[in-house]
DRENPAKOL-226576 format. One line per 4 residues: their letters; for each residue x, y, z of C-alpha. Coordinates in steps of 0.05 Angstrom, whole numbers, plus 5000, padded with zeros to 4 digits. Example, Ala and Ser with C-alpha at 12.3 -4.5 7.8 and 13.67 -1.06 7.14 Angstrom:
AS	5246/4910/5156; 5273/4979/5143
This chain:
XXXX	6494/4698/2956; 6442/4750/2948; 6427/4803/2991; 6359/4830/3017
XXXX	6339/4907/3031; 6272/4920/3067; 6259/4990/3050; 6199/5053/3060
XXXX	6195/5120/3052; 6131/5157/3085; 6133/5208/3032; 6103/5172/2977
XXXX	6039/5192/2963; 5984/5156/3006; 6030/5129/3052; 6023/5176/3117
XXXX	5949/5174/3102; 5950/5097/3111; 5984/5100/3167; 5948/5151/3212
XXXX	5879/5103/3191; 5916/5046/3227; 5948/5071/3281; 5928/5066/3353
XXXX	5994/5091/3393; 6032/5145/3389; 6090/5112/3384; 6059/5078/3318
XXXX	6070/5142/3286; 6145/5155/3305; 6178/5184/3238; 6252/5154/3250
XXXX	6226/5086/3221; 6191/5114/3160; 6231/5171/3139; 6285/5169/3075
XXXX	6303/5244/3089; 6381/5220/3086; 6375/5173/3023; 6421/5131/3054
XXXX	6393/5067/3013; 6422/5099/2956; 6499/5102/2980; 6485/5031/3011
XXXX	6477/5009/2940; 6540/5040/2930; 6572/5009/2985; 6545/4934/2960
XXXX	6568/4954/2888; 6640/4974/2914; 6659/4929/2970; 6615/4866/2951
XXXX	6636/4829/2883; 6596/4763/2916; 6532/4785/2894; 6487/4743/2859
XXXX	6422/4787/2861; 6396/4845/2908; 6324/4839/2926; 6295/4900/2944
XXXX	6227/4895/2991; 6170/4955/2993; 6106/4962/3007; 6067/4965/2933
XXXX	6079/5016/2898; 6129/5043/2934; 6203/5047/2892; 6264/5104/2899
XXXX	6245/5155/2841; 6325/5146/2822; 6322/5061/2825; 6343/5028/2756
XXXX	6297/4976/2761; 6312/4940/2696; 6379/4927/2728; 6391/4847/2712
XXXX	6425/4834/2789; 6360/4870/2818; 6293/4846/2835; 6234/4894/2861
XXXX	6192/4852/2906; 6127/4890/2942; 6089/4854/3011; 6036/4834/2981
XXXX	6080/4780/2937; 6110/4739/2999; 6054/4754/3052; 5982/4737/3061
XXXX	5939/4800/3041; 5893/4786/3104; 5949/4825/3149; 5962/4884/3098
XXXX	5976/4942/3103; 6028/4925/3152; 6080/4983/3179; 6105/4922/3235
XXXX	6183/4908/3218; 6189/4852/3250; 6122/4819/3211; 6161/4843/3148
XXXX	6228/4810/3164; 6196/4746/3186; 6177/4729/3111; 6238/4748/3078
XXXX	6260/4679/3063; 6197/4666/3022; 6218/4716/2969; 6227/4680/2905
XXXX	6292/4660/2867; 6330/4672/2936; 6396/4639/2944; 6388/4595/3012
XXXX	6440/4640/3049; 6427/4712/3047; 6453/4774/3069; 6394/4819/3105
XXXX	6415/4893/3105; 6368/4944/3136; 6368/5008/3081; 6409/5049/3141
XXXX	6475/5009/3134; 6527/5011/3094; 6585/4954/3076; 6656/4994/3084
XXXX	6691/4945/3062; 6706/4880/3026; 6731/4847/3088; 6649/4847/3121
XXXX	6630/4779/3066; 6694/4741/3106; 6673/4762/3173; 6603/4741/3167
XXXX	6636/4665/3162; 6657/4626/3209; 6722/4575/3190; 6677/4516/3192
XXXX	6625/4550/3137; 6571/4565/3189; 6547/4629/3196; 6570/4678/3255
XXXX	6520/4705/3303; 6556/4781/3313; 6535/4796/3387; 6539/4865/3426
XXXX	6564/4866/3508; 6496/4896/3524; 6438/4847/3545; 6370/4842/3539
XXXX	6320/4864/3600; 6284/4800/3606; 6228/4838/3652; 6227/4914/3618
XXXX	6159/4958/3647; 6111/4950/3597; 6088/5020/3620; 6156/5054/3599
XXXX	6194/5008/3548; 6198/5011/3481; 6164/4959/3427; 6232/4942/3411
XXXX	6257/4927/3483; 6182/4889/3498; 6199/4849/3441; 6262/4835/3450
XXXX	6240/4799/3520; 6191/4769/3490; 6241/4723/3449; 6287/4721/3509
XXXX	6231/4688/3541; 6221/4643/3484; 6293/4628/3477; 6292/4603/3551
XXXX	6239/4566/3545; 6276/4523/3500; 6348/4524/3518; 6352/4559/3589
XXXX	6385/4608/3608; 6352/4679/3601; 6387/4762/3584; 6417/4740/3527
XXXX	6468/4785/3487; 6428/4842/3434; 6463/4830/3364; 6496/4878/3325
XXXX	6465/4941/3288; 6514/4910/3218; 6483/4865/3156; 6481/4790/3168
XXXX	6465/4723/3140; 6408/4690/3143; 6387/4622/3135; 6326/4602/3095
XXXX	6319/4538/3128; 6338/4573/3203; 6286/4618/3180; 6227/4562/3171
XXXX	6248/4517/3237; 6240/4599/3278; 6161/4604/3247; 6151/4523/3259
XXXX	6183/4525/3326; 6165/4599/3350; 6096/4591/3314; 6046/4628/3368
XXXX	6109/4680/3370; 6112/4692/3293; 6039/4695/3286; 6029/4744/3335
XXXX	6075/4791/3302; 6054/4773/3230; 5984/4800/3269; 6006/4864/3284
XXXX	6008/4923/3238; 6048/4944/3291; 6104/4929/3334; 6069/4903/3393
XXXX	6082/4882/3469; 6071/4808/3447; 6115/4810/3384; 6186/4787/3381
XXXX	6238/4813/3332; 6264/4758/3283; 6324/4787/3257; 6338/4772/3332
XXXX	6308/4705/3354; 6328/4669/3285; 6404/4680/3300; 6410/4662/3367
XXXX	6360/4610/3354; 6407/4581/3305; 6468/4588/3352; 6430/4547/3406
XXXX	6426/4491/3349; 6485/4493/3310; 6463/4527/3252; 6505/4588/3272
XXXX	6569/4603/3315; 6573/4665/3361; 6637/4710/3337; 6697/4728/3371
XXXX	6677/4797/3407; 6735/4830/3368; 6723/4809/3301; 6635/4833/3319
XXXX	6664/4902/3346; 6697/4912/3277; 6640/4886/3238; 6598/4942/3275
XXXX	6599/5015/3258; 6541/5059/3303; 6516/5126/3295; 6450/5159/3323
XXXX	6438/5212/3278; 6416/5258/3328; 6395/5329/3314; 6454/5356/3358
XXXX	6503/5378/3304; 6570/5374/3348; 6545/5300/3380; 6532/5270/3305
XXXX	6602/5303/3285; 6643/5271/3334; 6600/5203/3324; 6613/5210/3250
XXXX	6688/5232/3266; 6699/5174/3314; 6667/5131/3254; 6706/5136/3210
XXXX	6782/5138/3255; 6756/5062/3282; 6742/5040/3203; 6693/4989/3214
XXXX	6666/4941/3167; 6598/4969/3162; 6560/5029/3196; 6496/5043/3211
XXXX	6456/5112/3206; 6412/5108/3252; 6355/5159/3238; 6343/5188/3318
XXXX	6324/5265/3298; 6251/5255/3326; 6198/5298/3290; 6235/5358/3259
XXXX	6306/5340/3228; 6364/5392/3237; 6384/5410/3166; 6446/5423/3181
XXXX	6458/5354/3207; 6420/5323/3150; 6469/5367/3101; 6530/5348/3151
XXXX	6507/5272/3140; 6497/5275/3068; 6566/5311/3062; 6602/5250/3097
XXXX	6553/5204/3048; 6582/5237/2987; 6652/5233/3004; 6645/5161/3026
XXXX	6610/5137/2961; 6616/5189/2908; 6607/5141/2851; 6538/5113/2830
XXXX	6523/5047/2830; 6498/5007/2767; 6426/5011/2806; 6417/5082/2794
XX	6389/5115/2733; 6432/5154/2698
């Protein structure tokens, strides 16, 4: 299978200029979804070049021209792939996740099966490609205990909460039922053709949020609504709650040095199959959290990987 990264980093030149032009909220301009301060896309290279011999190719998705200054790009197993290849250039610029995510099945020469894996997570070992499998062959859906709000205050909730109701209500819609489970902050599989029955079936839904150059109140998250939307039709089977809280590692990188320690600490003692680094510093990053992160980074993954200029 291949895997697919979705990547940005607001310090390339141009990019934070583009991005106050278009924004209309506040919250459009919150720097945990743009910032690379951490590098972590580097080590979860390393990760996928340690732990994940399956590999066919690696796709890596920016926004033109943006590309990691260290990136071997003439690596054979890696393909650089920029928006404007796989979307229409009516909605671009776009800084909407969830408008990016819903096209990444149209990227060319990509196996039908996938692997998506934001550029926060890493794969900490082998065992993750098994437990993304059910026994049958299908896919497993990887659910957490919380639940979506199906009725958040638009006032006070975040894009990501609004939208994640928003497909809640779409789900229902279809199948019943209604608070659905959120899934799991880990790397998953998608399926190419689960992927084009979610924009046929969920069209008004998708095009909304292709729309938006923003997460909006009328979006709905994909990487959500495709793989419950694929449980609810047998494309997918929901996973045993033990095996998901294994496949997910969490931590909010959070500028409180002692609170990321013991987040890190507990981390690594539960040794799951992948983690996420979740950038929550807000506007001014604690260096010595970013150095305490980076530290835990290197001895994780000191090797490079074979996408990394030498």
């Amino acid at each position: 299978m291949d895997i697919v990264y979705t990547w940005v980093d607001d310090s390339f030149p141009g990019y934070l200029e583009e991005l106050n032009r278009h924004a209309a909220d506040p919250r459009d301009l919150n720097p945990n979804r743009t910032r690379d301060n951490l590098d972590v896309i580097r080590y979860s290279l390393r990760s996928v070049a340690r732990n994940c011999p399956w590999v066919r190719k690696i796709h890596f998705l920016s926004c033109r021209p943006q590309v990691p200054a260290w990136l071997n790009t003439d690596h054979p197993q890696l393909n650089v792939v920029h928006h404007d290849q796989i979307m229409d250039p009516a909605i671009l610029p776009t800084f909407n996740s969830f408008g990016i995510v819903s096209h990444l099945h149209l990227i060319p020469d990509l196996t039908e099966r996938f692997v998506y894996c934001e550029d926060d997570m890493l794969v900490m070992s082998p065992g993750l490609g098994a437990a993304l499998f059910a026994p049958d062959g299908r896919p497993y859906v990887h659910l957490d205990t919380r639940r979506v709000d199906p009725a958040p205050d638009p006032a006070r909730a975040s894009p990501w909460n609004l939208a994640l109701a928003n497909a809640d209500r779409a789900l229902s819609a279809r199948f019943g039922g209604g608070g659905r489970r959120h899934v799991v902050h880990a790397p998953f599989i998608m399926d190419a053709a689960a992927c084009r029955d979610m924009c046929e079936v969920y069209g008004p839904e998708i095009a909304a949020t292709r729309n938006a150059k923003f997460r909006g109140a009328d979006n709905v998250p994909p990487e959500f609504l495709v793989r419950h939307h694929a449980a609810e039709t047998g494309r997918a089977v929901i996973a045993p709650a033990a095996l998901s809280r294994k496949v997910q590692g969490y931590v909010a990188v959070e500028n409180f040095a002692p609170w990321t320690w013991w987040q890190l600490r507990r981390t690594a003692s539960r040794a799951p199959l992948s983690v996420t680094l979740n950038d929550s510093f807000g506007d001014r990053p604690n260096p010595r959290v970013v150095a305490m992160v980076r530290a835990a980074l290197d001895r994780w993954f000191p090797d490079p990987s074979p996408f990394e200029k030498t």
